[in-house]
PARO-561625 format. One line per 2 residues: number of its first residue (from 1); their letters; for each residue z, y, x of C-alpha. Coordinates in nm, 3 decimals, always signed. Layout:
N
NUM = a = Z,Y,X  ... .
This chain:
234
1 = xx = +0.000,+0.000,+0.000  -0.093,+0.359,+0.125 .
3 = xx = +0.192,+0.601,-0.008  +0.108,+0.930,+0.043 .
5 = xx = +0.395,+1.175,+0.024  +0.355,+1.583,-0.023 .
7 = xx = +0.567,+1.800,+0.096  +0.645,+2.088,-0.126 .
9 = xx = +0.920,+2.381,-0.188  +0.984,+2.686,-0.336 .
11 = xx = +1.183,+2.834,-0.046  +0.993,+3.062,+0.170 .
13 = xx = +1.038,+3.353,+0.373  +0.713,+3.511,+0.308 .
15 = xx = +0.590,+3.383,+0.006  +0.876,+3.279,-0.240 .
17 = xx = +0.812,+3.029,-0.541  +0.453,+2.954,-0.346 .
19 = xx = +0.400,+2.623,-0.465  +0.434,+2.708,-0.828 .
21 = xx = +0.210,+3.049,-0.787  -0.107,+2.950,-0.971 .
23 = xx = -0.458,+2.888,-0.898  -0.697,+2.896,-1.201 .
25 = xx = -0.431,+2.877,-1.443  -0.171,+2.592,-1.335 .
27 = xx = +0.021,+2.577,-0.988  -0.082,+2.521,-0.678 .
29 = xx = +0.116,+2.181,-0.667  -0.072,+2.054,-0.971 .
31 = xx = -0.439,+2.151,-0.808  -0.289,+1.974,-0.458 .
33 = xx = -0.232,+1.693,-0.664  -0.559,+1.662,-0.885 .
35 = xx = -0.721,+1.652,-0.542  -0.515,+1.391,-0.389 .
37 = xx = -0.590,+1.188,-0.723  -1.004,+1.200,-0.570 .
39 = xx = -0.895,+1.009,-0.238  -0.952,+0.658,-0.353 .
41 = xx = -0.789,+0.503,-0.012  -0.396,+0.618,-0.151 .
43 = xx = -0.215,+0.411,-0.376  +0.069,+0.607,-0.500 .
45 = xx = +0.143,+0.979,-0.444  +0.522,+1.096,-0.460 .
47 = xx = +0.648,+1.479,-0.370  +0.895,+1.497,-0.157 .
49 = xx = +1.108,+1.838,-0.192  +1.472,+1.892,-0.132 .
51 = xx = +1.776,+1.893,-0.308  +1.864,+2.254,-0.308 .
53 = xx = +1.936,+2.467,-0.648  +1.594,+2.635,-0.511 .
55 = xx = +1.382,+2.311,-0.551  +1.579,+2.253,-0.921 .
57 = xx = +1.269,+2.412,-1.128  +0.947,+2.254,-0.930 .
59 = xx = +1.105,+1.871,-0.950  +1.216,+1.932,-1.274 .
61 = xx = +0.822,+2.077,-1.366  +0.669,+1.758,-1.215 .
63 = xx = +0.896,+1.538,-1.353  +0.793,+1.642,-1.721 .
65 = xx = +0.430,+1.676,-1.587  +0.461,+1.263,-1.497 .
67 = xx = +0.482,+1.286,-1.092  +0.709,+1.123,-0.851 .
69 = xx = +0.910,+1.321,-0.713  +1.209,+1.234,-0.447 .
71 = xx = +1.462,+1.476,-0.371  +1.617,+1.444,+0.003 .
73 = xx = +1.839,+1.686,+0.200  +1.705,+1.983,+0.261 .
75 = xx = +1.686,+2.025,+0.670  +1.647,+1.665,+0.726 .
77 = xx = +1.258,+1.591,+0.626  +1.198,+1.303,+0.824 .
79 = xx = +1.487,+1.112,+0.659  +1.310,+1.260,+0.332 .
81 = xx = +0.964,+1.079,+0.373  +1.102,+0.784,+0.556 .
83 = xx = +1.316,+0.763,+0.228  +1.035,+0.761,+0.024 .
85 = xx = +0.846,+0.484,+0.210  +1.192,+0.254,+0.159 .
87 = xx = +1.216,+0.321,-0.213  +0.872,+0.153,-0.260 .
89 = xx = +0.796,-0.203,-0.125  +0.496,-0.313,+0.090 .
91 = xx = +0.415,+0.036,+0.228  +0.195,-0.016,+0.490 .
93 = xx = +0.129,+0.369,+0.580  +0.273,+0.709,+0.496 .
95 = xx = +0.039,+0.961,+0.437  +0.188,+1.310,+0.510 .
97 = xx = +0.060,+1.604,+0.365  +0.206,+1.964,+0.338 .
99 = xx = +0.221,+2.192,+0.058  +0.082,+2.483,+0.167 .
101 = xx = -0.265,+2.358,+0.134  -0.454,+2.367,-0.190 .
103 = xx = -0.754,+2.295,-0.006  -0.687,+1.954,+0.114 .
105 = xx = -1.015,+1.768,+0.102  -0.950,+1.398,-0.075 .
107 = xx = -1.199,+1.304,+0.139  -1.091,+1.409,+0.467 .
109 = xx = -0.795,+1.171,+0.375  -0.980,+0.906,+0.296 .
111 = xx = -1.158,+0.924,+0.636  -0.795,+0.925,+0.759 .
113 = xx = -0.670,+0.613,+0.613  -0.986,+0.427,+0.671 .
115 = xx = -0.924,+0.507,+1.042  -0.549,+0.479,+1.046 .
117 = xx = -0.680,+0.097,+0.875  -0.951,+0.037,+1.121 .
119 = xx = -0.826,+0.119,+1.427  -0.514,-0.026,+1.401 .
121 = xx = -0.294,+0.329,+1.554  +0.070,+0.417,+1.462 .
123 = xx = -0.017,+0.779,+1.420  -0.375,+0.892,+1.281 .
125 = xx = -0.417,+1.258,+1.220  -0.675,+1.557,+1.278 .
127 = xx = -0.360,+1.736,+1.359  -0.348,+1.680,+1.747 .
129 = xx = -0.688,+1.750,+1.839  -0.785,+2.033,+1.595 .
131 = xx = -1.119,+2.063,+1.489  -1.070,+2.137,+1.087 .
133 = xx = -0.906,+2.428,+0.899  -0.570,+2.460,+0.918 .
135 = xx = -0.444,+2.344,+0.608  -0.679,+2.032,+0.582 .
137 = xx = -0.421,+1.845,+0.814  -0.355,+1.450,+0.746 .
139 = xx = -0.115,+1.236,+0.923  -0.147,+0.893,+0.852 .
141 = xx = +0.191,+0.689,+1.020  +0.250,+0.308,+1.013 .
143 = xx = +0.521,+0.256,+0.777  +0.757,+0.065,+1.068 .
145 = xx = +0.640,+0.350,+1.306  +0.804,+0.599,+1.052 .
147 = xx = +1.123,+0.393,+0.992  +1.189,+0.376,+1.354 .
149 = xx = +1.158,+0.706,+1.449  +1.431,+0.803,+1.136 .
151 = xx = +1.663,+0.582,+1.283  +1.648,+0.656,+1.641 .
153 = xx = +1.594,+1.078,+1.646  +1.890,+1.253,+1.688 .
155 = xx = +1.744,+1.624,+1.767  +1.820,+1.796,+1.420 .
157 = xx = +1.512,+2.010,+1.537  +1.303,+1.751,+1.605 .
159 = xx = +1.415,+1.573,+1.216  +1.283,+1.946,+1.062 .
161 = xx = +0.948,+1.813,+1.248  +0.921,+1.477,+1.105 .
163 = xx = +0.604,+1.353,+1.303  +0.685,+1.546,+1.610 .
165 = xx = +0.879,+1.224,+1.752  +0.588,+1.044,+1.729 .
167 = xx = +0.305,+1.235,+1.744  +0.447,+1.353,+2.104 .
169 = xx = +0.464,+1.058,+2.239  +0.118,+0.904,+2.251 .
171 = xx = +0.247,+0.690,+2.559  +0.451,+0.474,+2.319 .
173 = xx = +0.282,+0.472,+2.018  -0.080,+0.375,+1.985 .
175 = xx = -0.302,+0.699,+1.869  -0.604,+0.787,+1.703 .
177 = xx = -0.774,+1.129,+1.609  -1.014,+1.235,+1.376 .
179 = xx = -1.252,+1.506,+1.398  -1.455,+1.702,+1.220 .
181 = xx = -1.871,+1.724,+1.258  -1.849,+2.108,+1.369 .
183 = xx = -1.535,+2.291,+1.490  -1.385,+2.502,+1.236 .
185 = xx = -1.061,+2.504,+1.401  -1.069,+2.904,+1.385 .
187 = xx = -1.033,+2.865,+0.993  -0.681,+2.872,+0.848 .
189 = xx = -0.664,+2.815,+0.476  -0.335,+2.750,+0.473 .
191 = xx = -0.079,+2.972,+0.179  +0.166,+3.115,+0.338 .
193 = xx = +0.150,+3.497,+0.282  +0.043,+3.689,-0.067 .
195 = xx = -0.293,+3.767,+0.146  -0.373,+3.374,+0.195 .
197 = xx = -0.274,+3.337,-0.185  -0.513,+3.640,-0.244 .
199 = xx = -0.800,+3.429,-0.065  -0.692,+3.068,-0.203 .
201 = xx = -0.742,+3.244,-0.566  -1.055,+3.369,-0.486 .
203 = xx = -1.203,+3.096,-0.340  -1.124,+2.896,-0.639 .
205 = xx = -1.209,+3.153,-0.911  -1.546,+3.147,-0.737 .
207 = xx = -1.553,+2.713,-0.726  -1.339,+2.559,-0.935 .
209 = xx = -1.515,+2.627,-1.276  -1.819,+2.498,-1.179 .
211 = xx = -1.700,+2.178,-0.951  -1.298,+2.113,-0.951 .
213 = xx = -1.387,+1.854,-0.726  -1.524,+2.124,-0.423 .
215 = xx = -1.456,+2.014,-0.094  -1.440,+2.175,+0.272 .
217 = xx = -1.833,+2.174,+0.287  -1.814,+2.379,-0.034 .
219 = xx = -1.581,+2.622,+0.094  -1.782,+2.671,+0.395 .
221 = xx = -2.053,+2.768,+0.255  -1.892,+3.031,+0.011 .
223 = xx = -1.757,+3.181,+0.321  -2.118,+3.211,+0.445 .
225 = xx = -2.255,+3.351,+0.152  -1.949,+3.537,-0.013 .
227 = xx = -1.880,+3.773,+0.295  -1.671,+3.957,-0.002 .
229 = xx = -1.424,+3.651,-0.012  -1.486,+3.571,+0.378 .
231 = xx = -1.258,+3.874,+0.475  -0.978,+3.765,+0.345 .
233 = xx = -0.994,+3.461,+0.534  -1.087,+3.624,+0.849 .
């Protein structure tokens, strides 16, 4: 089984409530996950978010919505997605995704798994060697990989991090990278101020009417031809 676990919160610094701030008329958590429902390598999709009085209104949203949501403590996130890989059996691999990203491509993960799958790695990502958008990031970890590295890290840093125990150690656990046909690693398309909301509602007023399904390719080439909507990205 391929679990694939989203990270999401309405804490933030810069730009509070983000992940309920909506996107053609519903939150940017519910158009994360009708994408994630197009990647047809994941079995089962759970949010993970914490267990502060913050977090009390999204979980209790996507709970009545019909999502899976698991509710961990709030600084230690690696304990949170390890947790959610032990409350379902035979997980194979965690997918982890972050919920900043409304334009996560389904299949971008996909390509993920099926080389997480083929190659036979602990850690898959196009996180390492950077050649998409920010904000299109995958991580695919074996499911014993991710166990292991709950139970042995003992940095609290590192546990805020919850791939960085793995991912930086390529000399003990088996890697593989995926990348992307042309660099776009210049892009970022990740939400994190009210100007990247600005320019994730844009792009999607522009796409989403006509094809809900758009993908990177799409947004590409609304970049190229919408320098209007390209500025705010720039």
């Amino acid at each position: 089984m391929i679990l694939a676990v989203l990270q999401a919160r309405m804490g933030s610094s810069r730009l509070p409530g983000k992940s309920m701030a909506t996107l053609q008329g519903e939150p940017m958590i519910v158009r994360q996950l009708e994408r994630l429902r197009g990647a047809r390598r994941l079995s089962k999709i759970i949010v993970a978010t914490s267990q502060g009085e913050a977090d009390d209104a999204l979980a209790g949203f996507l709970v009545a919505r019909g999502h899976t949501v698991h509710r961990g403590a709030g600084a230690d996130i690696l304990a949170r997605i390890a947790r959610c890989a032990e409350a379902i059996s035979a997980v194979s691999h965690v997918v982890r995704l972050k919920g900043d990203a409304p334009f996560m491509d389904p299949g971008v993960v996909d390509d993920a798994v099926q080389m997480a799958l083929t190659s036979g790695a602990d850690y898959t990502s196009n996180r390492v060697q950077r050649t998409y958008p920010a904000g299109l990031e995958v991580e695919v970890i074996k499911a014993s990989v991710l166990r292991q590295a709950a139970a042995e890290e003992r940095d609290p840093a590192a546990r805020i991090s919850p791939t960085a125990a793995i991912r930086n150690q390529p000399e003990r656990w088996r890697q593989a990278h995926l990348r992307a046909a042309r660099d776009c690693s210049r892009l970022d398309w990740r939400v994190k101020t009210a100007a990247d909301l600005a320019f994730a509602r844009s792009v999607y007023d522009a796409l989403y009417p006509g094809d809900p399904d758009f993908r990177m390719r799409d947004v590409l080439d609304l970049l190229e031809n919408r320098q209007d909507i390209a500025r705010f990205a720039a």
